[in-house]
SEFI-385262 format. One line per field, with one value per residue (C-alpha): residue number from 1; residue in one letter; x, y, z. Coordinates in steps of 0.25 Angstrom, whole numbers, plus 5000, padded with zeros to 4 digits. Layout:
// SEFI-385262
vovo	c(NUM/...)
roke	c(a/...)
c1	c(X/...)
c2	c(Y/...)
c3	c(Z/...)
//
This chain:
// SEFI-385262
vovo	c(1/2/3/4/5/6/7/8/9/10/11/12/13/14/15/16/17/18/19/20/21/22/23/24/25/26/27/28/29/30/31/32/33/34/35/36/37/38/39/40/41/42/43/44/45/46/47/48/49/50/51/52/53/54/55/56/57/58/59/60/61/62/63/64/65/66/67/68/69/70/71/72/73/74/75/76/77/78/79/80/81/82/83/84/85/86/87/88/89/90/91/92/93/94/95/96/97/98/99/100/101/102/103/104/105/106/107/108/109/110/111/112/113/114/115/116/117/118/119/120/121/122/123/124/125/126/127/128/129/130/131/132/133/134/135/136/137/138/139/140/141/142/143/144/145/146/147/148/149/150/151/152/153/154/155/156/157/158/159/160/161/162/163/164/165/166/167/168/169/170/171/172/173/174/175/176/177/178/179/180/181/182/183/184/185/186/187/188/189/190/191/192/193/194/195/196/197/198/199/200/201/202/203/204/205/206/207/208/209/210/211/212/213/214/215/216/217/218/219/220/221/222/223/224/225/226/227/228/229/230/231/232/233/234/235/236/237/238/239/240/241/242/243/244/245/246/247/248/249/250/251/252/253/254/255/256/257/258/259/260/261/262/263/264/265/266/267/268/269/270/271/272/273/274/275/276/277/278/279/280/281/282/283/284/285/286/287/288/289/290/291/292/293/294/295/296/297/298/299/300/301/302/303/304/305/306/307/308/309/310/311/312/313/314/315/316/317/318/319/320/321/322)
roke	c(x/x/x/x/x/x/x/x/x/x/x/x/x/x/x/x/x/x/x/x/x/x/x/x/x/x/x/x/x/x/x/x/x/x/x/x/x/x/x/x/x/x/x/x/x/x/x/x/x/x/x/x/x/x/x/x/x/x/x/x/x/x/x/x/x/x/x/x/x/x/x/x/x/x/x/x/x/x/x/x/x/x/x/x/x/x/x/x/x/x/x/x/x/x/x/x/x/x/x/x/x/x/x/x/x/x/x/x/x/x/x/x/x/x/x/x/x/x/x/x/x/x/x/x/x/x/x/x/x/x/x/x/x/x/x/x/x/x/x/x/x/x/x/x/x/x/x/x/x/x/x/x/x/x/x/x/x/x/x/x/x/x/x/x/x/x/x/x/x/x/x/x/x/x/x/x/x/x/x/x/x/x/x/x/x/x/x/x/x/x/x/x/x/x/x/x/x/x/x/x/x/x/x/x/x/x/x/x/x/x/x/x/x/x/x/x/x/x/x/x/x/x/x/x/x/x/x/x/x/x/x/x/x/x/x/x/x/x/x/x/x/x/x/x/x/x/x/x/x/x/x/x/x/x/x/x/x/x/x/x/x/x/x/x/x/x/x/x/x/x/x/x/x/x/x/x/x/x/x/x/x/x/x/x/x/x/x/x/x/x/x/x/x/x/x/x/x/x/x/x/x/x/x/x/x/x/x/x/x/x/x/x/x/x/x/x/x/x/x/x/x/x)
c1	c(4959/4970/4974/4976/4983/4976/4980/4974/4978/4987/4993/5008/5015/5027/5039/5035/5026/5025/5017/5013/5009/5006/5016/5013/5006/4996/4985/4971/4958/4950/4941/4943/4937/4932/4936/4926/4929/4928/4942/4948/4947/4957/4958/4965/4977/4976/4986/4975/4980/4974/4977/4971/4966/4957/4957/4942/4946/4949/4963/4971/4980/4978/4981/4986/4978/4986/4972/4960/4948/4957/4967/4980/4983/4995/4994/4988/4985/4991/4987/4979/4979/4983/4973/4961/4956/4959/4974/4982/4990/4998/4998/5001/5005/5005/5018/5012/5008/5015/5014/5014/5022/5023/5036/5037/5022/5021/5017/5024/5022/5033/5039/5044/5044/5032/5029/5012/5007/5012/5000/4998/4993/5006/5012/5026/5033/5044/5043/5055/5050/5056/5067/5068/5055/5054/5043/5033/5021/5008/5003/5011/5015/5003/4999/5009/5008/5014/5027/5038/5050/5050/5060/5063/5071/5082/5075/5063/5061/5046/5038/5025/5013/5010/5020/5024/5014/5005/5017/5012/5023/5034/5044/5057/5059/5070/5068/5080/5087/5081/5068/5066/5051/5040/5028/5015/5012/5025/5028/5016/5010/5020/5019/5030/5043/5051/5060/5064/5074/5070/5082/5091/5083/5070/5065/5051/5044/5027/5020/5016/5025/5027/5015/5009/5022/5019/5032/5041/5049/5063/5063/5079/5084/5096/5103/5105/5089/5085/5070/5068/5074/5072/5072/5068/5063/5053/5054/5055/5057/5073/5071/5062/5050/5042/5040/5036/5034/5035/5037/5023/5033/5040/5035/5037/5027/5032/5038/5042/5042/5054/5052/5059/5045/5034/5027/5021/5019/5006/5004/5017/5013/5001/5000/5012/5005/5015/5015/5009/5015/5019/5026/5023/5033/5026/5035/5024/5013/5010/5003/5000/4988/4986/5000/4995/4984/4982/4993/4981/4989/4997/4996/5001/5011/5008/5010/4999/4998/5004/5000/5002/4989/4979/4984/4981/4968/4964/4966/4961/4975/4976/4989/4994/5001/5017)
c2	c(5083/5075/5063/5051/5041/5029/5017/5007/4991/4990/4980/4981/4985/4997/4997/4981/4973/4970/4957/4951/4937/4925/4913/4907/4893/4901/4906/4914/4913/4925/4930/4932/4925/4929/4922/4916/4927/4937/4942/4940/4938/4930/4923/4908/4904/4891/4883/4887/4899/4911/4926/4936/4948/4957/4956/4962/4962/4970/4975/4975/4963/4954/4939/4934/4921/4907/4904/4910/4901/4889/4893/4896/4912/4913/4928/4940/4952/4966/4975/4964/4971/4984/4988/4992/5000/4990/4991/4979/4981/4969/4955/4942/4929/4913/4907/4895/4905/4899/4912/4923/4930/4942/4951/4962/4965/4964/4952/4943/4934/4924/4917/4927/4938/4946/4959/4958/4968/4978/4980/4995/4996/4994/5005/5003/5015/5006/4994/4984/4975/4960/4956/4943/4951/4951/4959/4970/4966/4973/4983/4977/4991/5000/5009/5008/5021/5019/5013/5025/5016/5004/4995/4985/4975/4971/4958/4965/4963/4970/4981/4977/4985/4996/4988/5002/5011/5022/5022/5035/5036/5031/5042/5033/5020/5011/5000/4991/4987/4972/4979/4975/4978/4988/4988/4997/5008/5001/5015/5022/5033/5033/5048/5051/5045/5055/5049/5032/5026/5013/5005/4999/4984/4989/4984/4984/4996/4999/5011/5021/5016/5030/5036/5044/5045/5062/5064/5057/5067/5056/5041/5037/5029/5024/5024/5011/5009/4999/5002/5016/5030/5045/5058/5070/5062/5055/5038/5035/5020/5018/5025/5037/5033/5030/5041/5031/5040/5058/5057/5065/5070/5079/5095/5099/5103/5101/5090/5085/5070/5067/5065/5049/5047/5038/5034/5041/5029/5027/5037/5044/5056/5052/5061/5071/5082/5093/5091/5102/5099/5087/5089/5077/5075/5068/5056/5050/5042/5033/5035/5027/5028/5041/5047/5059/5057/5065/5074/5085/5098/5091/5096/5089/5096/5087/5086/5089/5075/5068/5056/5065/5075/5062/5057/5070/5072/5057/5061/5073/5079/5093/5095/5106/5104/5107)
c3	c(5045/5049/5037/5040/5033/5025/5019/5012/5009/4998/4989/4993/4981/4980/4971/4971/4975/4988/4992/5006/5000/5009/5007/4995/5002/5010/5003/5012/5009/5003/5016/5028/5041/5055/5067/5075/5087/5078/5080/5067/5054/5046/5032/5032/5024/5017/5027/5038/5045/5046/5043/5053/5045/5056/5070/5076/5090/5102/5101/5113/5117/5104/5106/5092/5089/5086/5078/5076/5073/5074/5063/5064/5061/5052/5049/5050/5041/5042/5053/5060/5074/5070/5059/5069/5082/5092/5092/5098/5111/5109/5103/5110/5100/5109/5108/5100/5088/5074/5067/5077/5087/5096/5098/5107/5106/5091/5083/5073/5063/5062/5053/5048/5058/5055/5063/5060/5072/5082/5091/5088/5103/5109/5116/5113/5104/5100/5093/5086/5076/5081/5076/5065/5059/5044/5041/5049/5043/5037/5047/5058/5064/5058/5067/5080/5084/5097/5090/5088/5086/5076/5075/5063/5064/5051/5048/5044/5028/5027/5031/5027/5022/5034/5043/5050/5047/5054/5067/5070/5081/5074/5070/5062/5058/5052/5040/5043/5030/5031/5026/5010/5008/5015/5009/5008/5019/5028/5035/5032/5041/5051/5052/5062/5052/5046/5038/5034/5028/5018/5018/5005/5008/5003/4992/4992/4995/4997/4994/5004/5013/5019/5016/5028/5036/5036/5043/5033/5025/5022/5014/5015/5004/5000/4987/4987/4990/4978/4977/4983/4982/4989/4981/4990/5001/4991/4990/4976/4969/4965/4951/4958/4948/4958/4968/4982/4995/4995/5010/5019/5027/5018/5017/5004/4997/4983/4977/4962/4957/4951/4937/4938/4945/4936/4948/4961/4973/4981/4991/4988/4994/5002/5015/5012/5015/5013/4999/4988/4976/4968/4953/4947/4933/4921/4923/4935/4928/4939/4952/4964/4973/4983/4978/4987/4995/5008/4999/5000/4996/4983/4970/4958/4948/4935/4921/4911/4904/4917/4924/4936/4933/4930/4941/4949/4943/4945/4960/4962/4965/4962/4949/4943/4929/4928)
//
């Protein structure tokens, strides 16, 4: 049977915190409301906009409301338009909205330049992300699998949680050296990129931001990279304690921690299904979630005492001792 790859929300944290928080003036309330017609639901901030959480209608050609049930909608959640069946064909904003706009098909948030959606229906194959944008937003190019060129323009300071992810056609990408923080899942599951350069600006960096990409075998990283490093093909922290990203591409089937390692990152190995062996030294005593799930065929070489063999046996991963 054919795996498919799964992600769940997450709170958005990698070698530091990564935080979307609302501006500190604007608080929401707790629960979230349904508009009178019933086509979305949406939570109100306490200067008296809204924030559209779920849309419940038909897909197709979406006209982006100014108000819904006489507020003013200021936001939207991640995914909005993407995240179900009906898939959105395109997205049209009046020239009166305050807060929103439409480039090239694709809509924005203003102030600053936020790409929020990509309507995943369009037919285009190639897509550049307008220029002056600051951030690609959550989920704002999930599932585009039309789209086989992306381009990112240099004012671009963020890829957000899942920005680019699941761009089944997409086979090479470029983060422009503007780029200082991408966050959980950015890249994720785009199956056909084989290798990607994380450029010197980068600061900030999620977990699983590569996990699923099965054709991925190279991560380039430059020396003078201030958070990130590549030993082997593998992602590593500056210091190569902890081990970030084993590429699912690659087709070894063997591969040893280093022994600098002390901490093996969520989902570092999640879908690399090539893999047989992992030596694990005694020097790892942390471990994130689903390290390797959907690895199926890994065994784990461990210490006797280490934290390796409880993690294994926690898991129900099959270990052999060194």
């Amino acid at each position: 049977m054919k795996k498919m790859c799964k992600f769940g929300a997450g709170i958005l944290m990698g070698l530091s915190l990564l935080v979307a928080a609302l501006p500190a003036s604007v608080t929401v309330q707790a629960d979230e409301v349904e508009s009178a017609d019933g086509i979305y639901e949406y939570e109100v901030f306490d200067d008296g906009t809204i924030m559209l959480t779920k849309y419940h209608g038909d897909g197709g050609a979406i006209e982006f409301p100014d108000t819904v049930d006489s507020y003013y909608v200021s936001d939207v959640k991640r995914s909005l338009f993407n995240s179900g069946s009906d898939m959105p064909v395109s997205i049209s904003v009046s020239e009166e909205n305050e807060y929103f706009t439409v480039i090239d098909g694709a809509l924005y948030k203003k102030d600053p330049l936020t790409l929020v959606c990509y309507p995943r229906g369009m037919e285009q194959t190639e897509f550049s992300v307008a220029e002056g944008t600051v951030k690609i937003g959550n989920g704002a190019l999930w599932w585009c699998k039309n789209l086989t060129s992306i381009s990112i323009p240099d004012t671009v300071t963020v890829l957000g949680d899942s920005s680019i992810s699941n761009c089944l056609g997409l086979t090479e990408i470029t983060i422009p050296d503007s780029v200082v923080t991408i966050e959980d899942w950015a890249l994720s599951s785009n199956t056909g990129i084989t290798e990607i350069t994380i450029p010197d600006s980068v600061t900030e960096f999620g977990r699983e931001v590569f996990t699923c990409c099965k054709s991925l075998t190279a991560i380039h990283v430059s020396e003078n990279q201030p958070v990130l490093s590549v030993r082997d093909s593998v992602l590593f922290n500056k210091d190569k304690t902890t081990l970030l990203c084993y590429p699912a591409g690659l087709t070894a089937e063997s591969y040893t921690v280093p022994e600098s390692v002390t901490r093996i990152e969520k989902g570092a190995f999640r879908y690399c299904e090539a893999i047989k062996t992992v030596i694990i030294p005694d020097t790892v005593v942390e471990f994130g979630n689903v390290v390797f799930e959907s690895s199926d065929q890994v065994t784990l070489v461990v210490g006797e005492n280490s934290s390796a063999r409880n993690y294994a046996a926690e898991n129900g991963i099959p270990y052999v001792l060194q």
